[in-house]
N, C-alpha and C positions, 0 to 999 in steps of 0.2 A: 528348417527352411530359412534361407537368408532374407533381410526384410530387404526392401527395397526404398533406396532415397533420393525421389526424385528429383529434389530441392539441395541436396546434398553438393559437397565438393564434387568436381570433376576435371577440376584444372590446378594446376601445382600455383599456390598464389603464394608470392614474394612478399611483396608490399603488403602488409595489412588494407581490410577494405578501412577502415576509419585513415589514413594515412592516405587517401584517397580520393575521398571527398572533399572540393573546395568550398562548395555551397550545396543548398536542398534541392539539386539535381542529378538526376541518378547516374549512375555507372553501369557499365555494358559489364555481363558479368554473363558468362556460358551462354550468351544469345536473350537472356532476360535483361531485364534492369533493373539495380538493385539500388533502394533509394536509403539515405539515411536515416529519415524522417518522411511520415506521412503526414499531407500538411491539408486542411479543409477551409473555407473560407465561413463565416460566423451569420455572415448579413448583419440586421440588425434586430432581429427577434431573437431572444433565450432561445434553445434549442435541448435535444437529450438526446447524449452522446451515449449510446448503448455497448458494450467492450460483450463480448458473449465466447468463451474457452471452446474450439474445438478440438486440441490434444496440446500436450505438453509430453515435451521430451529434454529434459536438462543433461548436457552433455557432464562429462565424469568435470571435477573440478566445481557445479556448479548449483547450487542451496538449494535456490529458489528464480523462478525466470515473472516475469511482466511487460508490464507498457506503462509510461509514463507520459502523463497526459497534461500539456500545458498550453495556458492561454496567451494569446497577443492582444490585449487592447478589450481584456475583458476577467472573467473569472472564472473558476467553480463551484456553485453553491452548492455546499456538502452539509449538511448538518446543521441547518442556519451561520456556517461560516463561509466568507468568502474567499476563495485561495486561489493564488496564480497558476496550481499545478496540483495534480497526485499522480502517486504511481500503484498501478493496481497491478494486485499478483495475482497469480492463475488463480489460487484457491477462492479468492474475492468474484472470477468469473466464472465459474463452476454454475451456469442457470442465468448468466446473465447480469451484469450490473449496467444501473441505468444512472447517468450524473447530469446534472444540469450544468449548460454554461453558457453565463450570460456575456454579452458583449455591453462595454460600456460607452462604444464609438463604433464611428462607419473605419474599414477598416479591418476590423477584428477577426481573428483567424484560432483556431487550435492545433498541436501537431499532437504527434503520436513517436514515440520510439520505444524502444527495447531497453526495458533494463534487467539488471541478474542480481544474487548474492552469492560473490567468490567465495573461497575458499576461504581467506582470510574476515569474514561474514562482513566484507566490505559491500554498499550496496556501488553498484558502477552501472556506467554506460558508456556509449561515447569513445570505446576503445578497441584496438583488435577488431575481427573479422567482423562486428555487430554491421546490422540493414535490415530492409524491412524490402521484401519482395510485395508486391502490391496488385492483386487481382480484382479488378474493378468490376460492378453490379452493385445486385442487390439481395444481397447483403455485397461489402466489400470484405475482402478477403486478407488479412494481414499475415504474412509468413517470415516470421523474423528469427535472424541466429545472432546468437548473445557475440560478443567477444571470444571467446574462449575455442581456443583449436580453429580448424577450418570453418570457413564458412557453412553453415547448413540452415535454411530456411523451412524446415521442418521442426526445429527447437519447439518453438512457438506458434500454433496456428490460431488466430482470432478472426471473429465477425465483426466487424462495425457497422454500427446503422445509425444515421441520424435523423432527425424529423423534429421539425416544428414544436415546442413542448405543450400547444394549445392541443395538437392533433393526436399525441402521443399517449396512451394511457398514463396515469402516475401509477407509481411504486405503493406498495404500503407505505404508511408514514416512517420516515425513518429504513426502510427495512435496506436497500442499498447501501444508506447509511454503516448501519448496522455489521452486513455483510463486509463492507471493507474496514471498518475498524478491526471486526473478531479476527478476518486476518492479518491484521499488523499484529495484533495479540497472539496468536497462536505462531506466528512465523519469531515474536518474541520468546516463549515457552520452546520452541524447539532451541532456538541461541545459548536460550540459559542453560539447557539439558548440555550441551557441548561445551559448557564453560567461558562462551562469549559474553562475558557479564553485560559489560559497557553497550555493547549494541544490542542485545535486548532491552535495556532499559532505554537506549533510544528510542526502538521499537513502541516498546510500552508508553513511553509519554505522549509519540503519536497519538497511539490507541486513547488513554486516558485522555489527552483533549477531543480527543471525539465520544467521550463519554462512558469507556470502556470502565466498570468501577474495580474488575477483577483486576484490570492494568495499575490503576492506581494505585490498588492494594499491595501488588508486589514489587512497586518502586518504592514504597514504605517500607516491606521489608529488607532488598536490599541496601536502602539509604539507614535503617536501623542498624545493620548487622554491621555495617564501615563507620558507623560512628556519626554517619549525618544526623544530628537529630534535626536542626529545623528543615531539611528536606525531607524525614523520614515524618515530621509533625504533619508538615504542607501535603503529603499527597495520602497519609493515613485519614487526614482530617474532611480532604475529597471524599471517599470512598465511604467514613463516618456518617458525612452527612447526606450522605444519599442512603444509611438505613444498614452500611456491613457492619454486623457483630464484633467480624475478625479486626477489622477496622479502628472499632470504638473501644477494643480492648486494647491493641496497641497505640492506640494516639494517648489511652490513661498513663501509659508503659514509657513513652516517648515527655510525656507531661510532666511523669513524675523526676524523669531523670534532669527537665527541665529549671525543677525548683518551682513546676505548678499545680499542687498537690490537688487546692480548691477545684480546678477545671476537669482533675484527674477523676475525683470523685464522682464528679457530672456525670462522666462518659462512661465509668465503668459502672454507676447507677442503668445508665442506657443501654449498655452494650446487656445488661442482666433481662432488664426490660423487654430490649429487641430479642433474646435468644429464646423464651419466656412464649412468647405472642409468635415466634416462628416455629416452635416446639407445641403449642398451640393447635398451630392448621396443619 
């Protein structure tokens, strides 16, 4: 049975739609309207921007798909850091992710767009046939097609919902958090498996500023195996002191080749220690 795409091409399209767009006003597109960006206005109370996965369909050419989420005249409080922007991938909205964003003036606003990982595990937006078809209620409905090939607003189907952050249940502590780190981390593990070194460890440094320790770990290893030692010290020593074994064996390993034998001792005292008390429970 052939599937059926409603949101799909139906018109022979010349011009790319990004090639198209002057400003964040839509364009007439098979009798819909197809906007570049979805844009919300902030008030002046924090709010929780809730992103929730209703299917995902990455066209051939393309990784991984998301939404990129950024502030006008305020921020993201993600993890007790404050950020102008993130871009969260399907796997992070799989049940729902919940972000706070505050405004720091009248004014303030957030948009939303589409972003992907090509082929070359570049992450983009912003180009080719990408938009964000826009079914408004409640929930709002986001239906966005990446760049890549024809338009199709079925790629990507999200829920957004916003609400007051006084009105809104909180998350576990950390646990959205959480949920969108592991996927920078796991969308890293897939990069490296394919041999994209360098953008995995992009990946992974994300991940590891938000606290990921398994990310840390393996930017240690690759900065070891190229010869970085004091990048291979700086994020073995992250991961160390948050209690990894694997960690505190290589930052001795990393120490020694340093010329710092005394500090090497320390940690491979510890690293005996931790393996010890986790072999233990």
């Amino acid at each position: 049975m052939s599937r059926s795409y409603p949101y799909a091409e139906r018109e022979t399209t010349t011009t790319p739609l990004a090639d198209r767009y002057d400003s964040a006003a839509p364009l007439a597109w098979n009798g819909r309207s197809v906007y570049p960006m979805h844009c919300e206005p902030l008030g002046v109370e924090a709010c929780i921007v809730t992103l929730t996965l209703r299917s995902v369909a990455p066209p051939e050419g393309v990784r991984s798909l998301g939404v990129g989420l950024s502030v006008e005249g305020g921020h993201v409080l993600l993890d007790g850091r404050k950020l102008r922007g993130v871009d969260v991938w399907s796997d992070a909205m799989r049940g729902g992710v919940a972000l706070r964003v505050c405004p720091i003036g009248p004014g303030a606003s957030f948009s939303l767009t589409p972003v992907w990982v090509d082929e070359s595990e570049a992450i983009v937006s912003w180009t080719g046939n990408y938009g964000i078809v826009v079914q408004r209620g409640e929930p709002t409905i986001l239906r966005c097609s990446t760049g890549v090939g024809g338009p199709n607003f079925d790629e990507l189907v999200v829920e957004l919902r916003t609400g007051n952050s006084a009105a809104v249940a909180e998350p576990e502590p950390t646990s959205d958090a959480s949920r969108y780190r592991d996927a920078l981390y796991e969308l890293g593990v897939a990069m490296h498996g394919r041999g994209e070194e360098e953008q995995a460890c992009q990946l992974w440094t994300q991940a590891a500023g938000f606290g990921h320790i398994g990310a840390a770990y393996d930017l240690g290893v690759v900065r070891f195996r190229q010869g970085a030692w004091a990048d291979a010290e700086h994020w073995w020593r992250t991961a160390a002191d948050h209690g990894d074994p694997r960690a505190m064996s290589g930052l001795a390993e990393v120490l020694d080749r340093r010329g710092n034998a005394s500090e090497a001792r320390v940690w491979r005292a510890a690293c005996t220690a931790e393996s010890l008390d986790q072999g233990g429970n």
